[in-house]
TORLUMVO-589518 format. One record per atom (N, C-alpha, C): residue number from 1; x, y, z; atom name. Coordinates in Angstrom, 1 decimal. Each point is the difference from the previous one (the first is absolute). Layout:
# TORLUMVO-589518
+------+--------+--------+--------+------+
| resi |     px |     py |     pz | name |
+------+--------+--------+--------+------+
|  NUM |      X |      Y |      Z |   CA |
...
+------+--------+--------+--------+------+
END
This chain:
# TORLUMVO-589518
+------+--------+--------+--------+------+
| resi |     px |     py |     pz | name |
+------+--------+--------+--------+------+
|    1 |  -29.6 |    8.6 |   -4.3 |    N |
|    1 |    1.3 |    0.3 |   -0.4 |   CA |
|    1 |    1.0 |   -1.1 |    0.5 |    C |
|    2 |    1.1 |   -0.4 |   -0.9 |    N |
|    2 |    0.5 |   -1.1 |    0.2 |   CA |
|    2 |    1.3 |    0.5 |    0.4 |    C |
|    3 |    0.3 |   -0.6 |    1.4 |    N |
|    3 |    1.3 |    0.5 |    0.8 |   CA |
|    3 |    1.4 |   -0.4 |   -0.9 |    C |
|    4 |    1.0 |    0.7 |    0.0 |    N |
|    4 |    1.3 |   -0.4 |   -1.0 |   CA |
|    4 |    0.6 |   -0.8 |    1.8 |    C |
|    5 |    0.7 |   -1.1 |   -0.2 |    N |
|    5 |    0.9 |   -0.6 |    0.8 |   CA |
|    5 |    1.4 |    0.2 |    0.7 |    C |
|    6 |   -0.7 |    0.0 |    1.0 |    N |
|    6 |    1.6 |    0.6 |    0.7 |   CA |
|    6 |    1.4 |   -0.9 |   -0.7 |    C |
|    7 |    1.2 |    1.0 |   -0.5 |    N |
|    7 |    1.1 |   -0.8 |   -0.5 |   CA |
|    7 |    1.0 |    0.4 |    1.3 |    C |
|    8 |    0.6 |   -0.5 |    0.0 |    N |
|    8 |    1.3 |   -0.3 |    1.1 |   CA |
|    8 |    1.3 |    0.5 |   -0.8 |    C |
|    9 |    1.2 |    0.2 |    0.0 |    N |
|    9 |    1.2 |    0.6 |   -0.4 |   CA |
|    9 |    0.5 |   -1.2 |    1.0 |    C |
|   10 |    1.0 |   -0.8 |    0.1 |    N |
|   10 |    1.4 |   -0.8 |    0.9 |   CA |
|   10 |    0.7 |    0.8 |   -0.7 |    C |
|   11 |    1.0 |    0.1 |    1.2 |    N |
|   11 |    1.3 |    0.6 |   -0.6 |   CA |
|   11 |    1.0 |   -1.0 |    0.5 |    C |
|   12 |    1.3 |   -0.6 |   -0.5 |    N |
|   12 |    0.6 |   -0.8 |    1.0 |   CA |
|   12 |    1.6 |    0.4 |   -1.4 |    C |
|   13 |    1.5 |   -0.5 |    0.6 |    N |
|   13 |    1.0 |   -0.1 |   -0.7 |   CA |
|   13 |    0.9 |   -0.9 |    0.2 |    C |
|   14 |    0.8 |   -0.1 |   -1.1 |    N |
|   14 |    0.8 |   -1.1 |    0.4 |   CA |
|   14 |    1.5 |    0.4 |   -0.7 |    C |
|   15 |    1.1 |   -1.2 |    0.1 |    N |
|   15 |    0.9 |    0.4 |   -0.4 |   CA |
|   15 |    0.2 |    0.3 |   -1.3 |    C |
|   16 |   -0.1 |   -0.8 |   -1.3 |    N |
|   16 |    0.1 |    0.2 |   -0.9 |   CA |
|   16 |   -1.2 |   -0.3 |   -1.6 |    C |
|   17 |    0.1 |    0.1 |   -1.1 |    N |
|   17 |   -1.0 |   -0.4 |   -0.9 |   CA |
|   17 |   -0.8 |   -1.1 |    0.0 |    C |
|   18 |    1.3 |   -0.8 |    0.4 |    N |
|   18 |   -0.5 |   -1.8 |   -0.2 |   CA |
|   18 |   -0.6 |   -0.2 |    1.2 |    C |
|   19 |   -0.1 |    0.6 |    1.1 |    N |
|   19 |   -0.3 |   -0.4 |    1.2 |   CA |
|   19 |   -1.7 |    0.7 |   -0.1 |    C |
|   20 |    0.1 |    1.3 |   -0.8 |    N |
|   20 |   -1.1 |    0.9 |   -0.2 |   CA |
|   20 |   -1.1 |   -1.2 |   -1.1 |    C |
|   21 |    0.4 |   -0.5 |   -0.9 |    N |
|   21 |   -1.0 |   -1.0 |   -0.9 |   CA |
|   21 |   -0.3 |   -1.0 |    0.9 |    C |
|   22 |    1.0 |   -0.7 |    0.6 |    N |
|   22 |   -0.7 |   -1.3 |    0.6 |   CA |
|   22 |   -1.0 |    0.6 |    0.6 |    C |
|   23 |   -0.2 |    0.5 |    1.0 |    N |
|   23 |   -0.9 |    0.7 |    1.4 |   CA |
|   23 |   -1.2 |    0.7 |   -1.0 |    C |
|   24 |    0.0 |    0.2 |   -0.9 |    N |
|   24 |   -1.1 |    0.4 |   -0.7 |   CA |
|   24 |   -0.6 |   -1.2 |   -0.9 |    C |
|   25 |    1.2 |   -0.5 |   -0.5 |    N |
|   25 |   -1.0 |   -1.4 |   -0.6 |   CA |
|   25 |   -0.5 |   -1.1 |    0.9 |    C |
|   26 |    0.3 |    0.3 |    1.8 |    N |
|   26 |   -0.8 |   -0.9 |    0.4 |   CA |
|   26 |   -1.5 |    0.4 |    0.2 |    C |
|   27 |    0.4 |    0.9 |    0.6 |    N |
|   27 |   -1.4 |    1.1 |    0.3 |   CA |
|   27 |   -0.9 |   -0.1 |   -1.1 |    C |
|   28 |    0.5 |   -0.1 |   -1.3 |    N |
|   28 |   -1.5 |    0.4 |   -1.0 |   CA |
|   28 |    0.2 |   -1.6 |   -0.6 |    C |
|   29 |    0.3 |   -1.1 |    0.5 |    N |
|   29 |   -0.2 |   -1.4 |    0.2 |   CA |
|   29 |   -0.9 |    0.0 |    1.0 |    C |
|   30 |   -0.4 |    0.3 |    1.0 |    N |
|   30 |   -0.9 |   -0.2 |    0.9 |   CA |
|   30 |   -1.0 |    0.8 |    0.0 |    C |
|   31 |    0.1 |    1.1 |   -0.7 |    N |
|   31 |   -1.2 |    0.9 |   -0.6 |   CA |
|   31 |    0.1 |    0.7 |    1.5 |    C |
|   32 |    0.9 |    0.5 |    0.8 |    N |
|   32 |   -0.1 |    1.0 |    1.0 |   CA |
|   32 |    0.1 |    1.1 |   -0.4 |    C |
|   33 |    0.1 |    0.5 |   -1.2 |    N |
|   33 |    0.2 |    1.2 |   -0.9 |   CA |
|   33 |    0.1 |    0.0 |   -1.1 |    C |
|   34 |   -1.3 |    1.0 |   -0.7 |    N |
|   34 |    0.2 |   -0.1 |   -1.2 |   CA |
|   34 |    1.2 |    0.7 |   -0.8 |    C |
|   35 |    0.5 |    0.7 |    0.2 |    N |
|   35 |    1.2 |    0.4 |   -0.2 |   CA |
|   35 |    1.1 |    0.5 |    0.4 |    C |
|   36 |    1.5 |   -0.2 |   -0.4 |    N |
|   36 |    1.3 |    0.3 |    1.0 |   CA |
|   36 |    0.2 |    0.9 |   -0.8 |    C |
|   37 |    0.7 |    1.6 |    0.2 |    N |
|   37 |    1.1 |    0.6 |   -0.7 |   CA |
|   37 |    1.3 |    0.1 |    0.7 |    C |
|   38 |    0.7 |   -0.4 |   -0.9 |    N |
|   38 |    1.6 |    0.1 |    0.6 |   CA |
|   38 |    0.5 |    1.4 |   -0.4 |    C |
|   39 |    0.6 |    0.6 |    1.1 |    N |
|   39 |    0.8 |    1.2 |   -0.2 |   CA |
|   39 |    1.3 |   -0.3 |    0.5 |    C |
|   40 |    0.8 |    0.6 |   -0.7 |    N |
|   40 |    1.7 |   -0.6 |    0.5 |   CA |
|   40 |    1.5 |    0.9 |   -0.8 |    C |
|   41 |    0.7 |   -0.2 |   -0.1 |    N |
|   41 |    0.6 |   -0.3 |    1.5 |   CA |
|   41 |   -0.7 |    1.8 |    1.1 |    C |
|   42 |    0.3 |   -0.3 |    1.0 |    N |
|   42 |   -0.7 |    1.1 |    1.0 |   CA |
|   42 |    1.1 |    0.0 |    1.0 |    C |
|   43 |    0.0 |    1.2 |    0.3 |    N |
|   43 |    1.4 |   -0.1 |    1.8 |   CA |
|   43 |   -1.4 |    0.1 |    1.0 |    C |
|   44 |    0.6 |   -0.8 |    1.2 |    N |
|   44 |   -0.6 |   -0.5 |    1.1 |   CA |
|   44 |    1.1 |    0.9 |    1.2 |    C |
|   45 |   -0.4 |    0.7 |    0.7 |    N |
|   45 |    0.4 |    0.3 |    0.5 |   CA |
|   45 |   -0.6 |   -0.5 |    1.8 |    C |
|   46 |    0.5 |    0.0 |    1.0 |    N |
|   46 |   -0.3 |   -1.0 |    1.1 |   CA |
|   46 |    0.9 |   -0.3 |    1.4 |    C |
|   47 |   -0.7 |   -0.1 |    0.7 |    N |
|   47 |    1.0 |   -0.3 |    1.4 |   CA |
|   47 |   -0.7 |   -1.3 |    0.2 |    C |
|   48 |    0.9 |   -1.0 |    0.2 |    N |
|   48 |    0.0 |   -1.7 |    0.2 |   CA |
|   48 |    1.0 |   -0.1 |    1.2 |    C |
|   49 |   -0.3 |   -1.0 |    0.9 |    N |
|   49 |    0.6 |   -0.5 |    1.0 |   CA |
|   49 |    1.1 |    1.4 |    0.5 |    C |
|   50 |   -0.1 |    1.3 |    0.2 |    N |
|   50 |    0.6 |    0.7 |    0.4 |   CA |
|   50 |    0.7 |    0.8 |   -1.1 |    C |
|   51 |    0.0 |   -0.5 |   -1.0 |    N |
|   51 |    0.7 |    0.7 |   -1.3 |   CA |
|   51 |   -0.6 |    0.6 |   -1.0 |    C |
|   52 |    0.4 |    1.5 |    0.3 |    N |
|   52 |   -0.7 |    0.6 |   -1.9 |   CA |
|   52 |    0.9 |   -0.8 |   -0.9 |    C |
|   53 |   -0.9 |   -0.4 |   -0.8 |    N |
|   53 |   -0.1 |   -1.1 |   -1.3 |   CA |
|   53 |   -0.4 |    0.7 |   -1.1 |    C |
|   54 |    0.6 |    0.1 |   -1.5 |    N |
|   54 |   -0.8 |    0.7 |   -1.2 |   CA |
|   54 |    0.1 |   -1.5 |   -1.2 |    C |
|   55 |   -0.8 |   -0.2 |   -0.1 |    N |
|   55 |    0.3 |   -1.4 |   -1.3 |   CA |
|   55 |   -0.7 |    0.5 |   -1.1 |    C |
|   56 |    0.5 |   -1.0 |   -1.1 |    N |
|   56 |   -1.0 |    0.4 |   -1.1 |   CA |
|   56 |   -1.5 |   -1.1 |    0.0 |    C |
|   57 |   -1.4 |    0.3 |   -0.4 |    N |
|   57 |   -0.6 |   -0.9 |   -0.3 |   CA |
|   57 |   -0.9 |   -0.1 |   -0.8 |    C |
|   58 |   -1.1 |   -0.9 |   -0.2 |    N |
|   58 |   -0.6 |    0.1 |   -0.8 |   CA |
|   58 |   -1.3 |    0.2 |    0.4 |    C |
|   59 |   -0.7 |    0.6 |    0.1 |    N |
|   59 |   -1.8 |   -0.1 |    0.3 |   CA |
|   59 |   -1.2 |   -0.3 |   -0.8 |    C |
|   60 |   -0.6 |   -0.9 |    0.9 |    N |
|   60 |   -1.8 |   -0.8 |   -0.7 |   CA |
|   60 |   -0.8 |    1.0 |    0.5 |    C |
|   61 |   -0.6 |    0.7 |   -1.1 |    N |
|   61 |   -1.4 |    1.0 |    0.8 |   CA |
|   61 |   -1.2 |   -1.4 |   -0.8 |    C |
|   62 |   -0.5 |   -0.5 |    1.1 |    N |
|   62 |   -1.1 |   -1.1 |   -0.2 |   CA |
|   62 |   -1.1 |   -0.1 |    0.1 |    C |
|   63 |   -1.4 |    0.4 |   -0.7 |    N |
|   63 |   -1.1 |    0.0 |    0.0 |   CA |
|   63 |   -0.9 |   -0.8 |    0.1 |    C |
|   64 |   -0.9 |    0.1 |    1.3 |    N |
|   64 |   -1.0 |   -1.5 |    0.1 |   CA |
|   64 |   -0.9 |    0.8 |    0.7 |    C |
|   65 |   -1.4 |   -1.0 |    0.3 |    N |
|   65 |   -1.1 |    0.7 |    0.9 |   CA |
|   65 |    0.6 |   -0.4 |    0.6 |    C |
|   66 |   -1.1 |    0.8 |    1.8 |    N |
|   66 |   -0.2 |   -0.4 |    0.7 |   CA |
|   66 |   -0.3 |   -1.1 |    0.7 |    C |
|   67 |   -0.6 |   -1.0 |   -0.9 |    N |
|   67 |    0.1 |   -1.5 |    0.9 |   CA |
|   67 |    1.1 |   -1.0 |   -0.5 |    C |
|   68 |    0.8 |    0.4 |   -0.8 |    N |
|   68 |    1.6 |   -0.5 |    0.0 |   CA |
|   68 |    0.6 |    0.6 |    0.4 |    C |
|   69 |    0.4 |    1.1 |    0.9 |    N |
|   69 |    0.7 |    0.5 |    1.2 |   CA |
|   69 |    0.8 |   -0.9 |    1.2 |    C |
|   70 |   -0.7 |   -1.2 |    0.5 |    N |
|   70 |    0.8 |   -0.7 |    0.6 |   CA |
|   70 |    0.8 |   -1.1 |   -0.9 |    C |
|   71 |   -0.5 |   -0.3 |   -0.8 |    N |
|   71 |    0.6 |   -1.5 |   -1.0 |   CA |
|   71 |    1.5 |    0.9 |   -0.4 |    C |
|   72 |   -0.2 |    1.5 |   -0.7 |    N |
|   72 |    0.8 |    0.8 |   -0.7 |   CA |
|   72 |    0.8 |   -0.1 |    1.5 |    C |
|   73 |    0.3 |    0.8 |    1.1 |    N |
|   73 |    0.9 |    0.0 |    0.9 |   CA |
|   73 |    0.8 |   -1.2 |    0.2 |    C |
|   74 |   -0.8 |   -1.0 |    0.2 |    N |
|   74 |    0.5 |   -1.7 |    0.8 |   CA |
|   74 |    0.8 |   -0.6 |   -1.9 |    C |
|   75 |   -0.8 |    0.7 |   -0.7 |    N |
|   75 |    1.6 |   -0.7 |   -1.0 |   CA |
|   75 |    1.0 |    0.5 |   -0.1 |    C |
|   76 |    0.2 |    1.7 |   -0.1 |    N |
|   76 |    0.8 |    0.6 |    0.3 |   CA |
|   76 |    1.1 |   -0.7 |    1.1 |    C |
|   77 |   -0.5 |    0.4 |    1.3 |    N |
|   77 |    0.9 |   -1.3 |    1.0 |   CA |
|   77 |    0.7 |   -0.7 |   -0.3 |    C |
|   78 |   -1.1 |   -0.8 |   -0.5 |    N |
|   78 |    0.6 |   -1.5 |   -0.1 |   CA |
|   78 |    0.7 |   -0.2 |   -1.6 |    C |
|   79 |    0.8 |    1.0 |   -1.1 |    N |
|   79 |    0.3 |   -0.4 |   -1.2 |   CA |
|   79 |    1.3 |    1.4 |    0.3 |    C |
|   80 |   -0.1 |    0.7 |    0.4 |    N |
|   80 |    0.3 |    1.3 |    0.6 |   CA |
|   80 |    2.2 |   -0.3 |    0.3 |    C |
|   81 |    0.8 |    0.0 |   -0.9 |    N |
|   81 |    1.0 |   -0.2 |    0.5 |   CA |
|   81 |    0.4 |    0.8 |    1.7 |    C |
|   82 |   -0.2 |    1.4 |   -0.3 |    N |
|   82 |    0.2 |    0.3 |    1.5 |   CA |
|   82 |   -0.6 |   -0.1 |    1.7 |    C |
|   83 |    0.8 |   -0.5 |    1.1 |    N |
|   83 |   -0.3 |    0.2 |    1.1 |   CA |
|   83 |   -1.5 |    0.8 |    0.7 |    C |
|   84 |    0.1 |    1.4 |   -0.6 |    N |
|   84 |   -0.9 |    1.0 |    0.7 |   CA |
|   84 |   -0.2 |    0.3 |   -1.8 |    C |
|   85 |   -1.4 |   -0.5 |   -0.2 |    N |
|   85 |   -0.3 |    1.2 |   -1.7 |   CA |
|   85 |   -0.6 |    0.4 |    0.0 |    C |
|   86 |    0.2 |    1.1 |   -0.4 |    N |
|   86 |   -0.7 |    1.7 |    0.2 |   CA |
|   86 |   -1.5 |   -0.8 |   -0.6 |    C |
|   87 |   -1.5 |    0.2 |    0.5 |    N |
|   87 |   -1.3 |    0.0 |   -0.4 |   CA |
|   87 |   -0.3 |    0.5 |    0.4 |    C |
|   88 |   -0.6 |    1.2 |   -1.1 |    N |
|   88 |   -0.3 |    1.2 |    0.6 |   CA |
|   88 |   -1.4 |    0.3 |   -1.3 |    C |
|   89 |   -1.4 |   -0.3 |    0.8 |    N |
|   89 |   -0.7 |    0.3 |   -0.6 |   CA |
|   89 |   -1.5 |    1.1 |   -0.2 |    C |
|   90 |    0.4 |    0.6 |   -1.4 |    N |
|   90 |   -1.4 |    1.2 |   -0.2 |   CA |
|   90 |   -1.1 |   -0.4 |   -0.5 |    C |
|   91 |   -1.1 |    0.7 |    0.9 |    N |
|   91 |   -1.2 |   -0.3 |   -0.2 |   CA |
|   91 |    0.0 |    1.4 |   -1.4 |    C |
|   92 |   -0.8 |   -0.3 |   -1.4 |    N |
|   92 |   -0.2 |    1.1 |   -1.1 |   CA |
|   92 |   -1.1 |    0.7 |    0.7 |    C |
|   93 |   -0.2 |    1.4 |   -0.6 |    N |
|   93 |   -1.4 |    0.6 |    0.6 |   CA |
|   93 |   -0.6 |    0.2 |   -1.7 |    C |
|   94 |    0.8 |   -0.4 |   -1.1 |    N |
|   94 |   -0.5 |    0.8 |   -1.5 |   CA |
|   94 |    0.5 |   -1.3 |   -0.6 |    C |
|   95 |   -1.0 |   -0.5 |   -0.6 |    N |
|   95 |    0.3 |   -1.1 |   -1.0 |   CA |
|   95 |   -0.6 |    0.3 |   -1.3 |    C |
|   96 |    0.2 |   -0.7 |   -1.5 |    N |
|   96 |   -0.9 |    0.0 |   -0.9 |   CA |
|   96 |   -0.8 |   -1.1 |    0.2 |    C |
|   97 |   -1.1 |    0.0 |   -0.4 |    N |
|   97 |   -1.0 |   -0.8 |    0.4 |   CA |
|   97 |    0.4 |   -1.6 |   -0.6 |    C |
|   98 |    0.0 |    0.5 |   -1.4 |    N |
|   98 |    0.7 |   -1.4 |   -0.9 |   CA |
|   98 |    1.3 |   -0.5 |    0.6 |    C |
|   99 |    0.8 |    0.8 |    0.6 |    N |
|   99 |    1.5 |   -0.3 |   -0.1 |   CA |
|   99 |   -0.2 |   -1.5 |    1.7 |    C |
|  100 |   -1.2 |    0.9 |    0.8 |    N |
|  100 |    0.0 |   -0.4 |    1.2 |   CA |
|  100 |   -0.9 |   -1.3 |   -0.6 |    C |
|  101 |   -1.3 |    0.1 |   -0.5 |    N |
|  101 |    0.1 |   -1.5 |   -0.1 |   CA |
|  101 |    0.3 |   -0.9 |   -0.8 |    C |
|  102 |    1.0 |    0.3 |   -0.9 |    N |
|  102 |    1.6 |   -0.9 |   -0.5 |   CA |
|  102 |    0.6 |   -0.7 |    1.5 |    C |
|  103 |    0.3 |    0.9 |    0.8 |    N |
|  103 |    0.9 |   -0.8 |    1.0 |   CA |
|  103 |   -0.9 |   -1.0 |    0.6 |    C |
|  104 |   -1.0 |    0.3 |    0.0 |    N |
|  104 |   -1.0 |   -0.6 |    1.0 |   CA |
|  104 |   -0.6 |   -0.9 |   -0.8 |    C |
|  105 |    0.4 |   -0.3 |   -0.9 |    N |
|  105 |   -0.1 |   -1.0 |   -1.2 |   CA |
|  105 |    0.8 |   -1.1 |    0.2 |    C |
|  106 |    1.4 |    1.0 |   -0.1 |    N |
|  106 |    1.1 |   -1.1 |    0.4 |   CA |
|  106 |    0.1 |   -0.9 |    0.8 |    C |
|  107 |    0.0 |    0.5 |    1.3 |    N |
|  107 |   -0.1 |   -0.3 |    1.3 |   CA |
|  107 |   -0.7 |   -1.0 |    0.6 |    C |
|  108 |   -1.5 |   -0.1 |   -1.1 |    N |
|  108 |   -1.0 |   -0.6 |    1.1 |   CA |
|  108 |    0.8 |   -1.5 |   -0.3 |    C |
|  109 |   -0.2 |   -0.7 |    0.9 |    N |
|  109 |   -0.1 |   -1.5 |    0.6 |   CA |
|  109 |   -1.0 |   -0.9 |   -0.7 |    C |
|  110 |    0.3 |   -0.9 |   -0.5 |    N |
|  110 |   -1.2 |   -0.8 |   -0.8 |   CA |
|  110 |   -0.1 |   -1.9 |    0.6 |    C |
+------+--------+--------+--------+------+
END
């Protein structure tokens, strides 16, 4: 029986659309994920340096295996307009078998 592949969920947001494409078109330039979906605009609601904060933003829900997990965070970081950005990531427990190795397609490293 042939195991389906663990897929990962990143979740991360940012300020606005244009800020939401770049950060996704670097990511699937590096093949750290096979796919970004943008959802937007969103309220963020938040306490920052001592202040409840509510902004508007946009959110990447980002799909990659498990062994682009670190490459996916460290670009995030480092392409990432904000100070502290939210990476917050799900392990799937239910994948489709095809869908999971599409990503795992994407992803691999050549």
């Amino acid at each position: 029986m042939h195991e389906t592949p663990c897929i990962l969920v990143c979740l991360t947001t940012v300020k606005d659309g244009d800020q939401a494409r770049a950060l996704a078109q670097t990511i699937l330039e590096h093949r750290a994920a096979a796919c970004v979906q943008i959802d937007g605009p969103i309220e963020s609601h938040y306490r920052w340096e001592g202040r409840d904060c509510c902004d508007q933003e946009y959110r990447l829900m980002i799909k990659t295996v498990a062994g682009q997990a670190t490459a996916l965070r460290e670009l995030i970081r480092q392409h990432h307009p904000y100070d502290q950005p939210q990476i917050v990531t799900l392990k799937s427990i239910d994948v489709d078998a095809g869908y999971a190795q599409w990503v795992q397609q994407q992803t691999a490293t050549q």
